[in-house]
C-alpha positions as a Markdown table, in Angstrom:
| # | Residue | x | y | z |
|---|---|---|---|---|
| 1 | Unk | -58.6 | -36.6 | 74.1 |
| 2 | Unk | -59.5 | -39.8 | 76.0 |
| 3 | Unk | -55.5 | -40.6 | 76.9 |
| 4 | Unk | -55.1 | -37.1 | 78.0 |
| 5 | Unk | -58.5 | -37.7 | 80.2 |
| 6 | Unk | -57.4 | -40.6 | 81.5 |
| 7 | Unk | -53.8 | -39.4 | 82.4 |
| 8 | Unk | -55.7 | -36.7 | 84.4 |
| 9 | Unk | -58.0 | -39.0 | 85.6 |
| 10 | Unk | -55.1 | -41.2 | 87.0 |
| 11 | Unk | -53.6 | -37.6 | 88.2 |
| 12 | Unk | -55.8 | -37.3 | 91.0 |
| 13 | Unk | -56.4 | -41.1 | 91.7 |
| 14 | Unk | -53.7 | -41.0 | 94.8 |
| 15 | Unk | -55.3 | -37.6 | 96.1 |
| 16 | Unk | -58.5 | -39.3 | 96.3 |
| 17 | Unk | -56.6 | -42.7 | 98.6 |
| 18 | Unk | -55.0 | -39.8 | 100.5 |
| 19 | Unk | -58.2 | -38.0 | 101.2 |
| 20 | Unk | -59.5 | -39.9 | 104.5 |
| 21 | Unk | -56.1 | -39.2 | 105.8 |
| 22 | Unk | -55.4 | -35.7 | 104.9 |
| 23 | Unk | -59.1 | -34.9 | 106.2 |
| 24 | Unk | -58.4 | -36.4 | 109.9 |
| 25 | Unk | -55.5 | -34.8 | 110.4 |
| 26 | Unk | -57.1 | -31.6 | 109.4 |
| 27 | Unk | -60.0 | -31.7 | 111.7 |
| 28 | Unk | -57.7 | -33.4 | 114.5 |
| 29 | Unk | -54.2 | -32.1 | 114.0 |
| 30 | Unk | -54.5 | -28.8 | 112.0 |
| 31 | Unk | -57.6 | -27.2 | 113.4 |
| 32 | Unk | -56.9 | -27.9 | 117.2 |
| 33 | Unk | -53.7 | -25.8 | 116.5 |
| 34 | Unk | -55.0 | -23.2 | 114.8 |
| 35 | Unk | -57.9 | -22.8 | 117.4 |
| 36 | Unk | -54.9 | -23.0 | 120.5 |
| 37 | Unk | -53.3 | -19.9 | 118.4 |
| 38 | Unk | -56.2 | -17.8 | 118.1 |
| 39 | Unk | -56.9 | -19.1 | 122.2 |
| 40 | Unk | -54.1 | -17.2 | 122.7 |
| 41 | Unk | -55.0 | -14.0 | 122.1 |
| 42 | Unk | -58.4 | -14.4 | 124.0 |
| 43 | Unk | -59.3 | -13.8 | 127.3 |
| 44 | Unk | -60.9 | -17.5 | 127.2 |
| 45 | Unk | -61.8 | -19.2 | 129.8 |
| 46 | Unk | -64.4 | -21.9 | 131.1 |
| 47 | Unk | -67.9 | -20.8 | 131.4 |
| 48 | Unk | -66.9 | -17.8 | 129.8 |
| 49 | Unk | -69.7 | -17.5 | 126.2 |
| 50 | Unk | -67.7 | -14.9 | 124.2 |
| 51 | Unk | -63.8 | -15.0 | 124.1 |
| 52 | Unk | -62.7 | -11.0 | 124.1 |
| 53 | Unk | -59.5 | -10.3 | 122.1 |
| 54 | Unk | -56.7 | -8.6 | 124.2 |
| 55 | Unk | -53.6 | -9.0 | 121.8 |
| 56 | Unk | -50.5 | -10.4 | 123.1 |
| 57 | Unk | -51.4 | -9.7 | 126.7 |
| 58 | Unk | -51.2 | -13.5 | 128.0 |
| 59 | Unk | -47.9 | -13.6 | 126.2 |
| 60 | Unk | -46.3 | -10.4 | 128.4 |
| 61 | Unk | -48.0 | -12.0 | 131.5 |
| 62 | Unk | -45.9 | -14.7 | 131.0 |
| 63 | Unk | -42.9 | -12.7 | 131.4 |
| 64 | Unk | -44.0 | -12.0 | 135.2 |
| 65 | Unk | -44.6 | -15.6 | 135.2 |
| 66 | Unk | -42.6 | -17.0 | 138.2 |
| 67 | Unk | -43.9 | -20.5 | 138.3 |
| 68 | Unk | -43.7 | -20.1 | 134.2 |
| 69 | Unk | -40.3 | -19.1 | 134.6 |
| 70 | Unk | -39.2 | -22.3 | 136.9 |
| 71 | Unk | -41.2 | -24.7 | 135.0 |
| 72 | Unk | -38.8 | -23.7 | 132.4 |
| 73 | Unk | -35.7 | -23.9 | 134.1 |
| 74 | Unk | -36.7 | -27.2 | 135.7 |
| 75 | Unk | -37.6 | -28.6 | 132.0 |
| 76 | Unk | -34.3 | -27.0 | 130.4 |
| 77 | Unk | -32.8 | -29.6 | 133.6 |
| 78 | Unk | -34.2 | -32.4 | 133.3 |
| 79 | Unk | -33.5 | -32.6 | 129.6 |
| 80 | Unk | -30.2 | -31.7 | 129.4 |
| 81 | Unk | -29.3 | -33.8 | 133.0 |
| 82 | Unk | -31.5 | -36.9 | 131.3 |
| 83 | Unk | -29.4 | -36.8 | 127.9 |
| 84 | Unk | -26.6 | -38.3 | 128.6 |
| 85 | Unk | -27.7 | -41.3 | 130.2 |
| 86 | Unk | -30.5 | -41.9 | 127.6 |
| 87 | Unk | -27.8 | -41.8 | 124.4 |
| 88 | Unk | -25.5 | -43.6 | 126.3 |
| 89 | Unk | -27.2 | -46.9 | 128.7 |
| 90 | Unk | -29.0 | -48.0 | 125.2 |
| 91 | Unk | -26.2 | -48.0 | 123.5 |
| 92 | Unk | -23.9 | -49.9 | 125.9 |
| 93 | Unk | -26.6 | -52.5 | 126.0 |
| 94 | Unk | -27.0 | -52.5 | 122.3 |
| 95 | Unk | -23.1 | -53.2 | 121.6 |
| 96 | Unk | -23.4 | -55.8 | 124.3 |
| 97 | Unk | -26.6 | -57.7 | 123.1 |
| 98 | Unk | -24.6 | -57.2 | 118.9 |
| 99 | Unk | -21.7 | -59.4 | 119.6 |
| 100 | Unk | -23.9 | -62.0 | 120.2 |
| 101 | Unk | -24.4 | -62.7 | 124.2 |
| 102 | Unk | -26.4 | -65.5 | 124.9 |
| 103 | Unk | -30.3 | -65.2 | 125.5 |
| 104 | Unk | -29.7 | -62.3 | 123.2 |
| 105 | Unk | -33.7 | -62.7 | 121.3 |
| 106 | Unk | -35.2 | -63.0 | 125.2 |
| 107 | Unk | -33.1 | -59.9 | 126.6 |
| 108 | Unk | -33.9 | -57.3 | 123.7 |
| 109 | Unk | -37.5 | -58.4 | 124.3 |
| 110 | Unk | -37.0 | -58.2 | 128.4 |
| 111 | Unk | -35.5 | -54.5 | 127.8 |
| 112 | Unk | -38.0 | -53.4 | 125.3 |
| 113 | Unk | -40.7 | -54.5 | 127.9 |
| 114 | Unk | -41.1 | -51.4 | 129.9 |
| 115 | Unk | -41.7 | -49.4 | 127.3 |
| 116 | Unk | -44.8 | -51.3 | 126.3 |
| 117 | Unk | -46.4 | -50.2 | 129.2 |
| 118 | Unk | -48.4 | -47.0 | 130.3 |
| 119 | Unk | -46.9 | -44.0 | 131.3 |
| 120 | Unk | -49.1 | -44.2 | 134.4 |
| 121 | Unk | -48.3 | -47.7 | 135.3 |
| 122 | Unk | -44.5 | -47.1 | 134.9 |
| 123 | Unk | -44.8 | -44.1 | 137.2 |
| 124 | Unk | -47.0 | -46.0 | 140.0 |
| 125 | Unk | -44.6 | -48.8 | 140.1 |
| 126 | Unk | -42.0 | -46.6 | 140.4 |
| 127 | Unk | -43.8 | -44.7 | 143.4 |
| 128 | Unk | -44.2 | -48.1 | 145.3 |
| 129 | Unk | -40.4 | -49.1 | 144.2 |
| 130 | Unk | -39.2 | -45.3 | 145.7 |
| 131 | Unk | -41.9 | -45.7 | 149.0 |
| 132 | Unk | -39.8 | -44.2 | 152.1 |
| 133 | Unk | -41.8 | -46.8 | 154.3 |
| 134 | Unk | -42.6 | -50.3 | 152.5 |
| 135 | Unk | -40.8 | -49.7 | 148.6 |
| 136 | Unk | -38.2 | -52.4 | 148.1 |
| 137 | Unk | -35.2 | -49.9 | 147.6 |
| 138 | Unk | -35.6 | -48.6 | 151.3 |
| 139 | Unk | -34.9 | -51.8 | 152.1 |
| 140 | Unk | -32.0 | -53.1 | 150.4 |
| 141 | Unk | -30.5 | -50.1 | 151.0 |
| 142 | Unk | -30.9 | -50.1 | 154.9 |
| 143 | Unk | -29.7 | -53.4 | 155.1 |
| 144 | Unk | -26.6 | -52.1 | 152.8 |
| 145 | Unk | -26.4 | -49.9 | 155.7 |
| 146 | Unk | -26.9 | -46.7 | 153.4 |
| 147 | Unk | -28.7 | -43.5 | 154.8 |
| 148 | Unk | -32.1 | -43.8 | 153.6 |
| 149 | Unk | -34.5 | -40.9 | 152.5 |
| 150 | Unk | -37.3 | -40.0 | 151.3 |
| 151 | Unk | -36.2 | -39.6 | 146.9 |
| 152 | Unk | -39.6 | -38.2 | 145.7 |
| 153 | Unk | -39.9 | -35.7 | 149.0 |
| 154 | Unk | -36.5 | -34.0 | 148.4 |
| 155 | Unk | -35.9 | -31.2 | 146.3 |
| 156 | Unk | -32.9 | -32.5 | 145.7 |
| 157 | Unk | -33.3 | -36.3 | 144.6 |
| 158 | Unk | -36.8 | -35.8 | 142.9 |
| 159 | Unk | -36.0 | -35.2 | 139.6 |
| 160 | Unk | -33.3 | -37.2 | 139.4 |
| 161 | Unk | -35.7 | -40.2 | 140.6 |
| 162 | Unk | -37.5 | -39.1 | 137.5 |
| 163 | Unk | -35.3 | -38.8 | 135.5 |
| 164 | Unk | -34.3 | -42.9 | 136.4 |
| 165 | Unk | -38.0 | -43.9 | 136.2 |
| 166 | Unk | -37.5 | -42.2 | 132.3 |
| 167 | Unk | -34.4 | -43.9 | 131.7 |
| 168 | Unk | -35.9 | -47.3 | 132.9 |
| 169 | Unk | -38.9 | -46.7 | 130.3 |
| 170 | Unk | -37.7 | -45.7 | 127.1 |
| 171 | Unk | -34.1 | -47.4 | 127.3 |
| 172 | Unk | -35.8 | -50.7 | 125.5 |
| 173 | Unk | -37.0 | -48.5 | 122.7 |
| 174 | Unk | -33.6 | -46.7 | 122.0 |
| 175 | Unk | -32.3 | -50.2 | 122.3 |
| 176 | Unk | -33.9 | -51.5 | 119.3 |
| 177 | Unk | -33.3 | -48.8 | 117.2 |
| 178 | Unk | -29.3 | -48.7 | 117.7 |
| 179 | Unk | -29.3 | -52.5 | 117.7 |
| 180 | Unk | -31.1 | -51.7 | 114.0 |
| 181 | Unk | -27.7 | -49.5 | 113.3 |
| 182 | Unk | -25.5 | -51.4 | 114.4 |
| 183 | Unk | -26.7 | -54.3 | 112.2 |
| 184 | Unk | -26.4 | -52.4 | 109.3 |
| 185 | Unk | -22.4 | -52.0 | 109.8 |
| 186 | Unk | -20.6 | -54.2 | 107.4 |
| 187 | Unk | -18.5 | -56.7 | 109.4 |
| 188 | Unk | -15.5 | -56.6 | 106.9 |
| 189 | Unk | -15.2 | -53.1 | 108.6 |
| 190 | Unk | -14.1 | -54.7 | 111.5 |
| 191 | Unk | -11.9 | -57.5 | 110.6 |
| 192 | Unk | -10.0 | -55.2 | 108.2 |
| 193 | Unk | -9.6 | -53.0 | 111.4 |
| 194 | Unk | -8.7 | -56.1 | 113.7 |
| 195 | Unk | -6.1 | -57.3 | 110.7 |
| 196 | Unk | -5.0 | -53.8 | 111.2 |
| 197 | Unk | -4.2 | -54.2 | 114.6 |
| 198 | Unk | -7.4 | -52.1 | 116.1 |
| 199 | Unk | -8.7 | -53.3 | 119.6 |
| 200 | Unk | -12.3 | -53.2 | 120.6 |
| 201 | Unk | -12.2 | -49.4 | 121.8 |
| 202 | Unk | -10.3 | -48.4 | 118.1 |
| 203 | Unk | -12.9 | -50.0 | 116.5 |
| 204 | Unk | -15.5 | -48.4 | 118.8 |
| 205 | Unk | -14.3 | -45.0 | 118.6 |
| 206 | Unk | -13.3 | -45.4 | 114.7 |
| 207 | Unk | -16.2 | -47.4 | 113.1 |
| 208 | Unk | -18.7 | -47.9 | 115.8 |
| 209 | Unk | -19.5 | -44.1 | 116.4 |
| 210 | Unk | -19.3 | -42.5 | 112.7 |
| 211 | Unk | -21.3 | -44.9 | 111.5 |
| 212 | Unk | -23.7 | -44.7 | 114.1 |
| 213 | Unk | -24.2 | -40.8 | 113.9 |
| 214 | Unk | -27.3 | -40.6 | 111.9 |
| 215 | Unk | -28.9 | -43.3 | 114.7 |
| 216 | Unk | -27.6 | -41.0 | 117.2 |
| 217 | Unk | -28.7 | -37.8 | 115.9 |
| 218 | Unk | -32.4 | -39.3 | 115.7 |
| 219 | Unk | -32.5 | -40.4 | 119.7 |
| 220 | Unk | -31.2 | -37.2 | 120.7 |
| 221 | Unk | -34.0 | -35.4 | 118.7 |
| 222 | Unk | -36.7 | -38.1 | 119.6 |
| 223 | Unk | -35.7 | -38.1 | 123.2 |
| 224 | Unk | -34.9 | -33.7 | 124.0 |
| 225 | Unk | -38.5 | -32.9 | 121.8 |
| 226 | Unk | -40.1 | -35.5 | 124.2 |
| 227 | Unk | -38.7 | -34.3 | 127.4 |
| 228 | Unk | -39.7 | -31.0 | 126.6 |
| 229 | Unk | -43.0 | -32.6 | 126.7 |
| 230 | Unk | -42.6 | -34.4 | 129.7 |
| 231 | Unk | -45.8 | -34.8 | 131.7 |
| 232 | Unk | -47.2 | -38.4 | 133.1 |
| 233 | Unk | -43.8 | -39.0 | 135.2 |
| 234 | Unk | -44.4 | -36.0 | 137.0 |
| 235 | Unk | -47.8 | -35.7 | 137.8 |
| 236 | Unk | -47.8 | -39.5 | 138.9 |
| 237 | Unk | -44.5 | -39.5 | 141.0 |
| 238 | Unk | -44.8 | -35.8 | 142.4 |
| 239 | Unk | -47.5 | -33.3 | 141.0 |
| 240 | Unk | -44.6 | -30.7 | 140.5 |
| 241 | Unk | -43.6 | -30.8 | 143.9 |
| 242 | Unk | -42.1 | -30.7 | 146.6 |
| 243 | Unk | -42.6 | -27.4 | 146.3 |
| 244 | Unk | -42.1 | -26.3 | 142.5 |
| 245 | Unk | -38.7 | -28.3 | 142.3 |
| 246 | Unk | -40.4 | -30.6 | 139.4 |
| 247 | Unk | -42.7 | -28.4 | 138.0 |
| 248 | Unk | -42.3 | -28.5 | 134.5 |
| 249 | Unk | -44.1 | -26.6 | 131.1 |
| 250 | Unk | -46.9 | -29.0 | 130.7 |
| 251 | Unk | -47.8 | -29.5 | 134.5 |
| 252 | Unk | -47.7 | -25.7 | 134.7 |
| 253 | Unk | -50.1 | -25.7 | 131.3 |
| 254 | Unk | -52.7 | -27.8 | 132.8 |
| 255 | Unk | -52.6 | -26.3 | 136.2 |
| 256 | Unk | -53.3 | -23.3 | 134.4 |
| 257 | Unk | -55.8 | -24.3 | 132.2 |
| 258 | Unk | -57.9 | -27.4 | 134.1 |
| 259 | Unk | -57.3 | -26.2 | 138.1 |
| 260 | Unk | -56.6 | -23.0 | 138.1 |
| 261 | Unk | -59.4 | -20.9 | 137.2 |
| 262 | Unk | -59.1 | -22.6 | 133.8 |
| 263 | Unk | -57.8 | -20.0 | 132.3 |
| 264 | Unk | -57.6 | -21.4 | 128.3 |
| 265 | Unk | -56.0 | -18.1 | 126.8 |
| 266 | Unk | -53.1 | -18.0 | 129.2 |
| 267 | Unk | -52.7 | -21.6 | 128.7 |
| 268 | Unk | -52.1 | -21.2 | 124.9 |
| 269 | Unk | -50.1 | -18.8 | 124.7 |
| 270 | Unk | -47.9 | -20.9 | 127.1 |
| 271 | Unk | -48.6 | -24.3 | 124.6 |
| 272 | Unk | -47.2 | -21.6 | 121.9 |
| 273 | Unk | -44.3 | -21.0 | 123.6 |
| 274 | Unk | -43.1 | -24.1 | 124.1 |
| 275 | Unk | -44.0 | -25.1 | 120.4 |
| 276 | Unk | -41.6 | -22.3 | 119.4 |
| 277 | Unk | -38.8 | -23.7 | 121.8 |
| 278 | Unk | -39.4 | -27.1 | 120.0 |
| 279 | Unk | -39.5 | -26.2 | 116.7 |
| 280 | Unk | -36.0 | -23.8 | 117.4 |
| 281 | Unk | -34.2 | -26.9 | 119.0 |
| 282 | Unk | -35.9 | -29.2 | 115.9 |
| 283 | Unk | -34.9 | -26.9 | 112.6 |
| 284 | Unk | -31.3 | -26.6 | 114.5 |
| 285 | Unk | -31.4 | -30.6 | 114.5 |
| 286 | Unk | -32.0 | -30.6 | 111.0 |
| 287 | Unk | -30.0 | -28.7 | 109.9 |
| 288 | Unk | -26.9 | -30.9 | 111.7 |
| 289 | Unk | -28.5 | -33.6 | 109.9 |
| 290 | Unk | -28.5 | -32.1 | 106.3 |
| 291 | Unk | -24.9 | -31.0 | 107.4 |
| 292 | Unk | -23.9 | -34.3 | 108.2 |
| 293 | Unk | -25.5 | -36.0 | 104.8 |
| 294 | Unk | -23.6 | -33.4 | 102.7 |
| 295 | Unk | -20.2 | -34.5 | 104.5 |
């Protein structure tokens, strides 16, 4: 009786380390959610003492939604127009920095750097680098003798000055972690390919790419569930604007719920939403993963 006490004992020991953890993330994680779903289908909103039920009614009001409408068009943009260079500068830098360039230690750490930083200080310097007036590109590029302009005023150059302020962030982060793939590529893949005659783009295209699809696979996830999210670029470098042309999910969310009459319940349901879109694009992703494990 005492062994089989003492194995059940010892059964519940790791429950009891997990505890703390599994109650925080239930009063911070779990509950929050749950409360933002039933939110939904309320008519909450601030100063408002009892939250009515009306159904799915903020849901269909989304659907006449203009603003809603362009804040998803403009975030379906700016992910898929910020992909490319995101999977594609940190790995150029991280090939480089792998064969062994000098100052390689103090470079990785001089990339990584601006990711370190807040996402409200890496939008203010950005504003003063973009300024139409005193910011140092204006000036170079005058005396280059290009046309200058005003990149954060134009519906046409604003979100792709965000998506560079992005790109300059979290390009030493993506850095690290396909430096961290490519160090686990054995080298006798590549002298066997160089004995075989391969150049540096055969062994690029034939070794360096396979291998490196599982690291690949994991920044594009990382980087389209975050831009979904994106939020502190644009309310530091435009507030949506000019005019709606950078208006995206979450500055539409907290317009809606902390400006605009705060309304809570029509704010949820659009939180909901966009936890749908990223929870369809993240079961898609692994299920290319699980794909690519079984191959």
């Amino acid at each position: 009786m005492k062994p089989r006490r003492a194995r059940r004992r010892g059964a519940f020991t790791p429950y009891l380390f997990l505890a703390p953890g599994l109650a925080l993330f239930a009063v911070f994680r779990v509950y929050p959610l749950l409360e933002g779903l039933w939110l939904s289908f309320t008519n909450a909103r601030l100063g408002r003492a009892q939250h009515a039920f009306v159904g799915t009614a903020n849901y269909v009001r989304l659907l006449d939604d203009t603003r809603f409408h362009v804040s998803l068009v403009n975030t379906a943009y700016y992910t898929v127009a910020s992909t490319i260079p995101i999977l594609a500068v940190p790995l150029v830098l991280a090939v480089a920095l792998n064969r062994g360039v000098a100052l390689r230690t103090f470079l990785r750490g001089a990339f990584f750097f601006p990711f370190t930083l807040s996402v409200v200080t890496v939008g203010l310097t950005w504003l003063w680098l973009l300024d139409p007036v005193i910011g140092p590109s204006t000036y170079y590029l005058r005396a280059a003798g290009v046309p200058v302009r005003s990149w954060l005023a134009d519906p046409s150059t604003a979100m792709w000055a965000i998506i560079l302020t992005t790109v300059w962030w979290v390009t030493g982060y993506y850095l690290v972690i396909y430096l961290a793939g490519l160090q686990d590529i054995p080298r006798e893949l590549y002298e066997a390919a160089a004995i075989d005659g391969a150049g540096g783009w055969r062994s690029f295209w034939s070794i360096t790419l396979p291998l490196l699809r599982p690291v690949f696979l994991f920044v594009l996830v990382t980087h389209v569930i975050g831009s979904f999210q994106i939020f502190g670029q644009v309310f530091v470098l435009t507030n949506g604007g000019p005019g709606d042309a950078t208006r995206t999910v979450v500055q539409h969310l907290y317009e809606t719920a902390f400006q605009n009459f705060f309304h809570f319940g029509s704010a949820s349901a659009m939180a909901w939403v966009l936890f749908v879109v990223i929870l369809a694009f993240s079961l898609l992703q692994f299920r290319l993963l699980r794909g690519h494990t079984q191959y």
